[in-house]
N, C-alpha and C positions, 0 to 999 in steps of 0.2 A: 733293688737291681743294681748293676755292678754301673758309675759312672766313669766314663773312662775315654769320653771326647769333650771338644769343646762346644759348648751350646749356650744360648740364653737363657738368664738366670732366671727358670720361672719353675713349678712343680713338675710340668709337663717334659719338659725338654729336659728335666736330669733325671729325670725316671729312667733312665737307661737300667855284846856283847859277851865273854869267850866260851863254849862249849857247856853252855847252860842247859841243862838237861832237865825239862818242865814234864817229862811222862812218856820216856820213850820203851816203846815196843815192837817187836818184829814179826809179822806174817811171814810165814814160809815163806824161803827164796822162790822165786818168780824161775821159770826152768823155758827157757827159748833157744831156737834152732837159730843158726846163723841166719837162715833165710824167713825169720820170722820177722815180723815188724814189734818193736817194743817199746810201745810209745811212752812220752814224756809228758806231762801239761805243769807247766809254771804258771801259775796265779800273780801280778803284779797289781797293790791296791795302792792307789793316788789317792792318798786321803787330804782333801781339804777341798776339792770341786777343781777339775779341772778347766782352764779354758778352752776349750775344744776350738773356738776362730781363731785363737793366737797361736793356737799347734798347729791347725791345718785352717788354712784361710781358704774361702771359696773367694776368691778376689775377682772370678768372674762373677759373681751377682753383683749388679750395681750399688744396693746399698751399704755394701760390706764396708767400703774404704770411710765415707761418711760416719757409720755405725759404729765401727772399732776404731777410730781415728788413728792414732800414732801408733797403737799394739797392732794393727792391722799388718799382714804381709802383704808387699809388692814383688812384681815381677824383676823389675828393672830396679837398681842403683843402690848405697851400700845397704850389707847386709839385707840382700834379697831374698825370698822364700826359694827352696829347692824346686825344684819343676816335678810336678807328679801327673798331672794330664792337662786338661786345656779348661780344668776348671778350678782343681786346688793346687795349692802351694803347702810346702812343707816347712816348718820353722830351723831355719836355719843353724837350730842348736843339735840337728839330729841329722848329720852327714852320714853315720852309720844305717840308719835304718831306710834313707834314702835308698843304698846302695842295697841292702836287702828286697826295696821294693821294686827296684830294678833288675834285680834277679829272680822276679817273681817267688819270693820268700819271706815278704810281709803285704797286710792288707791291713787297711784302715774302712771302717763302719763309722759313720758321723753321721749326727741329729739322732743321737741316740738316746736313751735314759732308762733307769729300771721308771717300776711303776709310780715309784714314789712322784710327790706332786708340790710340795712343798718344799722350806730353805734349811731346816735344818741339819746341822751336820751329824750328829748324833744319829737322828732319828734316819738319813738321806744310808750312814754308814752302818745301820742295822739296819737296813733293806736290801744294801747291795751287798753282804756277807752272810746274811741268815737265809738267803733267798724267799723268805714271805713278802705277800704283798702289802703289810701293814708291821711296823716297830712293834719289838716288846714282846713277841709270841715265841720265842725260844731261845734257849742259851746255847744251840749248838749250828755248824754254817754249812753250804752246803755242799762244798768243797769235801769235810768231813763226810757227808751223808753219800758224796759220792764215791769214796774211797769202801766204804761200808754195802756198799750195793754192789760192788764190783765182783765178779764170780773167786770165790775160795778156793786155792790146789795148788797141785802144782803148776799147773797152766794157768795161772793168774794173770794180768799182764795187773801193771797199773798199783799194784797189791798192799802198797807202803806211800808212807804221806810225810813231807816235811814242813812242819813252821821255823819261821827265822823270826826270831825277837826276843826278849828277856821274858815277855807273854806270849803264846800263841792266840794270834788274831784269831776274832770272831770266826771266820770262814774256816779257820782249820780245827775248832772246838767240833767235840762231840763222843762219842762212845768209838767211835775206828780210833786204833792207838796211832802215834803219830811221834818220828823223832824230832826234836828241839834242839835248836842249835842258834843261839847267839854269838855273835863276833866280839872283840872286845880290843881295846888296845893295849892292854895289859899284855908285859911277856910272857909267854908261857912258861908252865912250871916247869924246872929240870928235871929229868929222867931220875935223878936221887930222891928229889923229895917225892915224885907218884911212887918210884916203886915203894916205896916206906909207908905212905897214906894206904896203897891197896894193901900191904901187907899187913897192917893192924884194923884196916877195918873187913878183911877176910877173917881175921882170928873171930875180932867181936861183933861185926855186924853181917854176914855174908849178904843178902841180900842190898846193903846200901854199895858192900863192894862191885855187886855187881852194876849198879846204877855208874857208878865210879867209871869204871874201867871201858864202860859204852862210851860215856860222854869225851874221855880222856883222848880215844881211840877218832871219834867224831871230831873233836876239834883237829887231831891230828892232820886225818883227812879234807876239812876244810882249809886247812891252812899250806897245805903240803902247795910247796911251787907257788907263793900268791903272788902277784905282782904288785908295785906301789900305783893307785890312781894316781895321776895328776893332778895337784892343786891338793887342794883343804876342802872342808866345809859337806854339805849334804850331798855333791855333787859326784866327791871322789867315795864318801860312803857307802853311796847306791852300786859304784862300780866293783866297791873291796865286798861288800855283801853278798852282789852277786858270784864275783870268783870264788868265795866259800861256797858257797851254795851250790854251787855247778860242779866243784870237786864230788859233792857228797851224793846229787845226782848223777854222775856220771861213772859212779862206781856200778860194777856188777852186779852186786847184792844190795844197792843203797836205794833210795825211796824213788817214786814214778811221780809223785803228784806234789809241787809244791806251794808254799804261799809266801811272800814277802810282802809287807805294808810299806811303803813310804811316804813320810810326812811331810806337811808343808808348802801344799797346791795352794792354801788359802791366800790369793794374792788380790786385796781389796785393796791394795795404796803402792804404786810405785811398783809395777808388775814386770811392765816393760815388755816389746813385744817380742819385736828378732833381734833384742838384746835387753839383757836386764835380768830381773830374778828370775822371770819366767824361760827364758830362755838356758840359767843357766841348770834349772831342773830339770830343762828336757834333755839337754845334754849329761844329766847324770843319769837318766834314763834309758838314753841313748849307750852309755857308755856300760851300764848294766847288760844289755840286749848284747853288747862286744861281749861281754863276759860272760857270759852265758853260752852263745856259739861257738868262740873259744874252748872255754872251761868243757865245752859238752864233747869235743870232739865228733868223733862220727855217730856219737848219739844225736846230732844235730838236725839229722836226716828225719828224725821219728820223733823229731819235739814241737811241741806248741808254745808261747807265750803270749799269754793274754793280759796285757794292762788296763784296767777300768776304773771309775772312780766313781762317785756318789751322786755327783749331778755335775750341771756346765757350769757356766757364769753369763750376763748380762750380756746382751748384744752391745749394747752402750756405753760407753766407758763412764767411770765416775770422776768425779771433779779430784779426787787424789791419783790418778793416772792410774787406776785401777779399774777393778772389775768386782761388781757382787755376786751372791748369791742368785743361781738360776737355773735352768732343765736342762734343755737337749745339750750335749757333747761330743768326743768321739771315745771309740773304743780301740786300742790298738793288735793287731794280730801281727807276729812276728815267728818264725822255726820253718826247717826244711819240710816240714810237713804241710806249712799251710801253703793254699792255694792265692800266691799273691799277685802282685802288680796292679794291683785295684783299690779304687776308694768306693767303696758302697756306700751309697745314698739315696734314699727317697728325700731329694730335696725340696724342703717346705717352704725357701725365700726368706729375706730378711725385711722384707717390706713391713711397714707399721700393722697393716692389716695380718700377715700371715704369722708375727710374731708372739709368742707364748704368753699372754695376759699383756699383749703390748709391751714384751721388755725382752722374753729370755729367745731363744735358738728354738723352735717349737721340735718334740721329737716326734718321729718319724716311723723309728725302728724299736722295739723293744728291748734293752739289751741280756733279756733271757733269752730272745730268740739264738740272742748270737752264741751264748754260751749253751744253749743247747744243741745249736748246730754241732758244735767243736765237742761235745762230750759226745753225741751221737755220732759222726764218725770216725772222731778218732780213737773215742775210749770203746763204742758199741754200747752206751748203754739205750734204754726201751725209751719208747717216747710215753709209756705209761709210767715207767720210775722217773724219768723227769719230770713227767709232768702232777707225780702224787708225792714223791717224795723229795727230788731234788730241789724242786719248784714248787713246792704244794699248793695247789688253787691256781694251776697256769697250766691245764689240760688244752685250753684254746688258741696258749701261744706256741705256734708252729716252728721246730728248729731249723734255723735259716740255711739253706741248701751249699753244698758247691762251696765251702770253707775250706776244707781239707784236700789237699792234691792227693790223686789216684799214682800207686804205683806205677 
């Protein structure tokens, strides 16, 4: 349930690289009336576990400040958390998404986690991209599987799929084709030497020509108008990432459904809370979500962005000013489409008893609930394909309501 005053922290009272072309293919253009809705969903994966208390602090449970010591947000004094209701604070690396969730155009789910139960990363990041309830059971994600379930025509919405990365992540694998498009900081090649390359391997290869001339055409448009992030490092990556990425979604004929992975979350030494590494990831995350809204223009209106990652981290800090391996976290929802201004929570407490094996954030929420909410109303798919195929073996977990704002 949505929490969204201030109350006592107990369970009860919050119950409220360039143009790399890995296997690209095109489904019939996608054919919409101006007054159609034609939605968008962006995939964003946090691989390394994120810390969900140090992104959104419940600073009113009492145990929180004790529990997270110095990563913990406070209300008052430097580098304070952003104010989101009278219960969480927001990490002061994400002034963007702040202002999104003030215009009722993002929401935050915390104490969340898929079903996975255990710390590994591997095992934690084949669960939350293959969507089974157990590693190891398939090589395709289900991101992909929901591109492939989506109705075929011209009246397709959703119809085309994008990965960003030199590989297409786990979640964008599968039998639905999918374009591929890596960033790179290598200049582009000049207009002499493409036309030359297509023109000899038109003569001797035509089919690799036409691989060619996609991917060439693909960078183009990623790259068209970029802007320079700020700074160096993972930070300004996430941002220059997502500005390709949003060109290529925001074309007329370009893909509906994408994924990006960003690496890096694993912050066990020297994490830091409303400043520090961790802070300065959420701010390239932050600055990615600009880029996106931006880049999407008035597709902005009919898009989702979902950020998740593989599990939480420790309530407890460890003795390297860090945080381990642990469960519950949060999920982030961001686009004019979602229904925001809220942090949803079934809050579980931080108290030693209510704590997940006495250490981790205990979760609450499932986070297939969530993504099945956000596929059922915004893409329309069945609660029986989610729950056989998107989900397989999660007929019982119900897609969580009321995500998506009504025209």
């Amino acid at each position: 349930m949505d929490h969204t005053t201030p109350h006592a922290a107990t369970r009860r009272s919050v119950l409220l690289a360039g143009g790399a072309l890995f296997g690209a293919a095109f489904l019939p253009k996608s054919a919409h009336a101006s007054n159609t809705r034609d939605p968008r969903l962006v995939v964003l994966v946090l691989r390394g576990a994120l810390d969900g208390l140090a992104a959104v602090g419940p600073f009113g449970d009492p145990d929180y400040a004790g529990l997270h010591s110095e990563l913990a947000l406070r209300r008052d004094g430097p580098h304070a958390g952003l104010p989101l209701d009278g219960f969480f604070l927001l990490n002061p690396g994400m002034p963007h998404f702040a202002k999104l969730f003030r215009d009722n155009q993002a929401a935050i789910v915390h104490a969340v986690a898929t079903p996975y139960r255990d710390r590994s990363h591997f095992d934690g990041q084949d669960i939350l991209e293959s969507g089974f309830d157990r590693p190891g059971r398939t090589t395709s994600g289900w991101l992909n599987r929901v591109i492939e379930t989506l109705p075929k025509g011209e009246k397709a919405q959703a119809s085309r799929g994008l990965a960003v990365g030199a590989v297409a992540p786990l979640i964008m694998r599968g039998s639905a084709p999918v374009l591929g498009w890596s960033p790179t900081n290598l200049p582009p090649p000049g207009e002499d030497l493409t036309s030359r390359l297509l023109a000899l391997y038109k003569t001797n290869d035509p089919v690799l020509a036409g691989a060619l001339g996609q991917s060439l055409e693909t960078e183009k448009i990623a790259n068209r108008e970029r802007g320079q992030a700020p700074g160096g490092g993972e930070a300004a990556l996430m941002q220059r990432v997502a500005e390709g990425a949003a060109k290529l979604i925001a074309a007329e004929d370009g893909p509906r459904i994408a994924a990006l992975a960003f690496d890096g979350w694993d912050t066990h030494a020297n994490e830091g809370g409303p400043t520090g590494r961790l802070a300065m990831l959420l701010s390239g995350l932050d600055g990615a979500l600009n880029a996106f809204q931006m880049g999407l223009g008035p597709a902005w209106k009919d898009t989702v962005v979902v950020a998740i990652t593989e599990f939480g981290r420790t309530a407890k800090i460890n003795g390297t000013t860090g945080t381990d391996h642990g469960t519950g976290t949060v999920a982030f929802l961001a686009g004019g489409a979602v229904k925001g201004g809220r942090v949803i929570a079934d809050w579980p407490g931080l108290s030693l008893a209510a704590l997940h094996e006495k250490r981790d954030l205990r979760p609450t929420t499932d986070l297939r609930a969530v993504l099945k909410g956000v596929l059922s109303d915004h893409l329309g798919l069945s609660n029986a394909a989610l729950g056989e195929k998107i989900f397989p073996g999660s007929i019982g977990v119900q897609p969580m309501q009321n995500l998506i704002a009504t025209a």
